[in-house]
C-alpha positions in Angstrom: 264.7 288.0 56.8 265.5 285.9 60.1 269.0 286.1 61.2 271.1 282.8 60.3 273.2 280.4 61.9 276.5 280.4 62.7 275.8 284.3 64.4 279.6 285.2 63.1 281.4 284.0 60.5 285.4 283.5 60.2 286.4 286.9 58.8 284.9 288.2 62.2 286.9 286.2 63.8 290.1 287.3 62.4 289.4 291.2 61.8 287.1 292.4 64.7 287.4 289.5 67.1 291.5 289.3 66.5 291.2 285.1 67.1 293.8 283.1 66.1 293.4 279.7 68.0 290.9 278.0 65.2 291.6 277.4 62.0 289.4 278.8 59.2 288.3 275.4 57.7 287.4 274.6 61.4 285.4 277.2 62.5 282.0 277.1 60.9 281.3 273.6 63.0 282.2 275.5 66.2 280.7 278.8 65.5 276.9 276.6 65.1 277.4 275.1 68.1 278.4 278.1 70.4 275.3 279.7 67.7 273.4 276.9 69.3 274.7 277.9 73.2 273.4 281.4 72.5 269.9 280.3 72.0 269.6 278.5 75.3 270.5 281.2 77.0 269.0 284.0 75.4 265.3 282.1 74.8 265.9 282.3 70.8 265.3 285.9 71.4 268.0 286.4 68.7 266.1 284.7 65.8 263.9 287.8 65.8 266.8 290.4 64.5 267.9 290.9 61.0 271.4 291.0 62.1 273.5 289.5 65.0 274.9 292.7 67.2 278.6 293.1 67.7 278.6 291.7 71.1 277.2 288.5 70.1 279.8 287.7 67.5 282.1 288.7 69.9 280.7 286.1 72.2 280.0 283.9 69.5 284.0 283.7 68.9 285.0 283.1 72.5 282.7 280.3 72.8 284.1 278.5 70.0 287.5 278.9 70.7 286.4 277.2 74.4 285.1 274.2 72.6 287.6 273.8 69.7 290.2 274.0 72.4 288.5 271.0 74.4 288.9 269.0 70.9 292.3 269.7 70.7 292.9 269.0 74.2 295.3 265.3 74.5 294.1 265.8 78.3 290.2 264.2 77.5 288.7 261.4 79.5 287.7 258.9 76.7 284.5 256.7 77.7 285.0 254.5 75.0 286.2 254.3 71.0 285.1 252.0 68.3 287.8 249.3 66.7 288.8 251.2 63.5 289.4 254.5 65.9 287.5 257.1 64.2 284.1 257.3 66.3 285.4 258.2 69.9 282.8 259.8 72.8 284.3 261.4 75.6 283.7 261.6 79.4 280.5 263.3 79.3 281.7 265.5 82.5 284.3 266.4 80.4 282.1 266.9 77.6 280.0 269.1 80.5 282.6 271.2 81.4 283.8 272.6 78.1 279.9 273.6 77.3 280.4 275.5 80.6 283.3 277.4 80.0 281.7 278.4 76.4 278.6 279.3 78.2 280.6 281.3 81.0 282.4 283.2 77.9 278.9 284.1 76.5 277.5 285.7 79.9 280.7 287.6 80.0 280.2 289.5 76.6 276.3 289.2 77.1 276.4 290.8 80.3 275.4 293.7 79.9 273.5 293.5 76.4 269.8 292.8 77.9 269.6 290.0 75.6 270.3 287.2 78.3 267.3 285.4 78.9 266.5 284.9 83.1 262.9 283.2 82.7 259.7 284.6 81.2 261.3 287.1 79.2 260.3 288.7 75.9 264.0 290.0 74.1 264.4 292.2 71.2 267.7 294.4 70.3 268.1 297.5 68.1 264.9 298.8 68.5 264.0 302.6 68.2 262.3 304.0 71.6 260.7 307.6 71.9 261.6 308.9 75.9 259.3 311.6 77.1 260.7 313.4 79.7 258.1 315.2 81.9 258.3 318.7 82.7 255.8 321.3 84.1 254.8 323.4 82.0 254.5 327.4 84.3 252.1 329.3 82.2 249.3 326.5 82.0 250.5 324.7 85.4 250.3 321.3 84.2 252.8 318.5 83.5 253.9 318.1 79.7 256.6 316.0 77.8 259.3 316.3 75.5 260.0 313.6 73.3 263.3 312.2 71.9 263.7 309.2 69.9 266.5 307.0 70.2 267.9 304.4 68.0 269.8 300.8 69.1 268.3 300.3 72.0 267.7 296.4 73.7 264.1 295.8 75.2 263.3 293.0 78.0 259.7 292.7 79.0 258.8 290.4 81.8 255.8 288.6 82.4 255.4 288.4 86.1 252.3 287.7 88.3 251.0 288.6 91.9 248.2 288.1 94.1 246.1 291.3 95.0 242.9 290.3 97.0 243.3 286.5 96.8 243.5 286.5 93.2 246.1 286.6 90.7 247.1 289.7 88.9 248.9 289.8 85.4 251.3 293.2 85.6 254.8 293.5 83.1 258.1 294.7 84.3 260.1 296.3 81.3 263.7 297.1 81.3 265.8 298.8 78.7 269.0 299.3 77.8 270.3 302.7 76.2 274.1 301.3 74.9 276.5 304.8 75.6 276.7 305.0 71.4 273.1 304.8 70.9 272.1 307.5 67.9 270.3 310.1 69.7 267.4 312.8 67.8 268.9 315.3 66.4 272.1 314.9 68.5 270.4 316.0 71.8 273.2 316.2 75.1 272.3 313.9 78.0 272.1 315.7 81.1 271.1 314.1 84.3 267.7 314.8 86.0 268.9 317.4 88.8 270.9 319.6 85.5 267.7 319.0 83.4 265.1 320.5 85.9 267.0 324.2 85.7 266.6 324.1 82.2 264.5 326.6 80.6 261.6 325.2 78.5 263.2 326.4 75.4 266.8 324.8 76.3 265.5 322.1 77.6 264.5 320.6 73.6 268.5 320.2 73.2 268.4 317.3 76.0 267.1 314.7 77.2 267.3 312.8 80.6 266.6 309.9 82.8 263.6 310.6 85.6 260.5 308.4 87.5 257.3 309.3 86.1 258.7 309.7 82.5 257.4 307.5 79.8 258.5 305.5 76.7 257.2 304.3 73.9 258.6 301.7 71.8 258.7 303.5 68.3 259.8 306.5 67.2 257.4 309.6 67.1 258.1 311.3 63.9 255.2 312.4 62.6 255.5 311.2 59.3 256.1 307.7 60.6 253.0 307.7 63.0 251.0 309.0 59.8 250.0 311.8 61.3 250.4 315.7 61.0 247.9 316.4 63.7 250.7 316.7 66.9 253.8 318.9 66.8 256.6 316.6 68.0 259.0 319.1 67.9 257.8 320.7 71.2 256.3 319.6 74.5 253.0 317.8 74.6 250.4 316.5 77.6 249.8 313.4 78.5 246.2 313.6 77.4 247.9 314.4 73.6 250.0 311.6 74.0 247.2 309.1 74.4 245.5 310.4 71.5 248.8 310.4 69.5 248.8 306.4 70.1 245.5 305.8 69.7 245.2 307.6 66.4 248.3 306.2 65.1 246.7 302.5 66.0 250.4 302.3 67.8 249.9 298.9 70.0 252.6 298.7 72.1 252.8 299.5 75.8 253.0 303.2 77.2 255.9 302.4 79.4 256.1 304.3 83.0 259.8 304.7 84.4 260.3 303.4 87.9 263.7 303.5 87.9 266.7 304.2 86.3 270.6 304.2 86.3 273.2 305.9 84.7 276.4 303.6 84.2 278.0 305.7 81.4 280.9 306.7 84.2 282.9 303.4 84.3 284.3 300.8 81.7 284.5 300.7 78.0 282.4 302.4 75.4 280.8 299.1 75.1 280.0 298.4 78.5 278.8 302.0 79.0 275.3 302.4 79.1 272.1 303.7 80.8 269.5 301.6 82.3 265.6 302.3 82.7 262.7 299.9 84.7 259.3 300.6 83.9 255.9 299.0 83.8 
C-alpha cells in the first residue's frame, strides 16, 4: 500500500518531534501542506514507500510549524479582505516567504537522506543492497567477491547524457546512502579499505568495506530469496559467478560499479552519520 498524506501525524509531533507550537486540532491542515512541500522537492519519490522514514516526519513537523506560525503572525501584509471579514488573501510575497522558510526546514532534515530530488532523479528509501567487496583470491590468482547485504539503505539513480563521437550517449550515475544504523548481515564490522586488504580470506567474511571497483546489487543475495541453491553466498565468488547468479535469478536491476565513495560516520549525530557510495 502507497504511503498516505499528511507524512506524520500529531502524536509524532508531540512524542518524537517534542513540538509544541500547533495545536492538535490544527495540525492535520498544516502537516498536508508541508506533505505537499515534500513532494516538490523530492519528485513524489516518497509515494513509492510503504512508510514515511523518521527524518521526513521530522521535517514534516518543522515545516508546519513555519507555516502555522505565518497564520498566526498579526505582522501579515493583507492584499485585500471581503465585507463580512472571513475570506482574507495575503501579500503573496508574504505568502512566498513562509513556503520558503518551510521549504528551507525540509532541506535541513532532508539533507543528508538521498531523498531530495536535484533533476532527473529516480528516489527510493529503505531498500536492501548486497555490496561485493573485491578481493584477490592467492591460490587461483584471480579477483573474487564477498557479499554482504545490507538493509535501510536510500538509492538515487541519475539519468544523465553525453556526447561520445558526435552522438549522444545514455550512461546512469547511482549514488547510495548507507545511514550509520543500517542492519548489517550477520552483524559484520566495518573496516575501511586499507584495514580490509590485510585481512586474511577467512577473517575477511566478518567485514565488509567501502573500495572502487566493488559492486552492488540492489537486492539481497540470500539464496533462498534469489531461488536458487546453485551459488554459496556464504563465501567468496567471481565475477563470472556473479553474472550467472543474476541472470539465473531473472534479477533486473543494474550491476552497480563503485567509483567512489566516502565515509562520514566520524562527525555529527547518529542520524547524520553515514557512508556514501557513487557508482554507474
Amino acid at each position: 500500500m502507497a504511503i498516505q498524506k499528511p507524512y506524520a501525524d500529531y502524536d509524532w509531533y508531540k512524542t518524537n518531534y517534542f513540538g509544541s507550537v500547533i495545536p492538535e486540532e490544527a495540525f492535520p491542515s498544516f502537516a498536508m501542506k508541508a506533505s505537499y512541500l515534500v513532494d516538490g522537492l523530492t519528485a513524489g519519490n516518497l509515494q513509492s514507500l510503504d512508510t514515511a522514514p523518521d527524518c521526513v516526519k521530522d521535517a514534516i513537523c518543522a515545516a508546519a510549524e513555519k507555516l502555522y506560525q505565518f497564520e498566526q503572525s498579526p505582522a501579515k501584509e493583507i492584499k485585500s479582505e471581503n465585507n463580512d471579514g472571513y475570506s482574507v488573501t495575503y501579500a503573496d510575497t508574504n505568502e512566498e516567504k513562509a513556503r520558503d522558510d518551510a521549504k528551507a526546514e525540509i532541506r535541513v532534515y532532508l539533507s543528508t537522506s538521498g531523498l531530495l530530488f536535484r533533476g532527473g532523479r529516480k528516489i527510493t528509501a529503505n531498500r536492501i543492497i548486497t555490496v561485493f567487496n573485491a578481493r584477490t583470491d592467492k591460490e587461483k590468482r584471480r579477483e573474487v567477491f564477498i557479499p554482504t547485504n545490507i538493509f535501510g539503505v536510500s538509492f538515487c539513480e541519475l539519468d544523465s547524457s553525453k556526447f561520445v563521437g558526435g552522438a549522444r550517449s545514455e550512461e546512469i550515475t547511482c549514488k547510495i546512502r548507507i545511514p550509520f544504523g543500517a542492519r548489517i548481515e550477520a552483524g559484520k564490522t566495518y573496516l575501511p579499505e586499507s584495514q580490509y586488504k590485510t585481512l586474511t580470506d577467512e577473517d575477511a567474511l566478518f567485514y565488509w568495506t567501502l573500495q572502487k571497483g566493488s559492486c552492488v546489487l540492489l537486492a539481497g543475495t540470500k539464496a533462498t530469496a534469489w531461488g536458487t541453491g546453485a551459488y554459496d553466498l556464504g563465501r567468496s565468488i567471481t565475477k563470472e559467478e556473479l553474472t550467472a547468479l543474476c541472470h539465473e535469478s531473472r534479477y533486473t536491476g543494474p550491476l552497480i560499479s563503485v567509483v567512489e565513495y566516502a565515509d562520514n560516520t566520524q562527525r555529527g549525530s547518529q542520524a547524520v552519520k553515514h557512508w556514501r557510495i557513487g557508482g554507474k
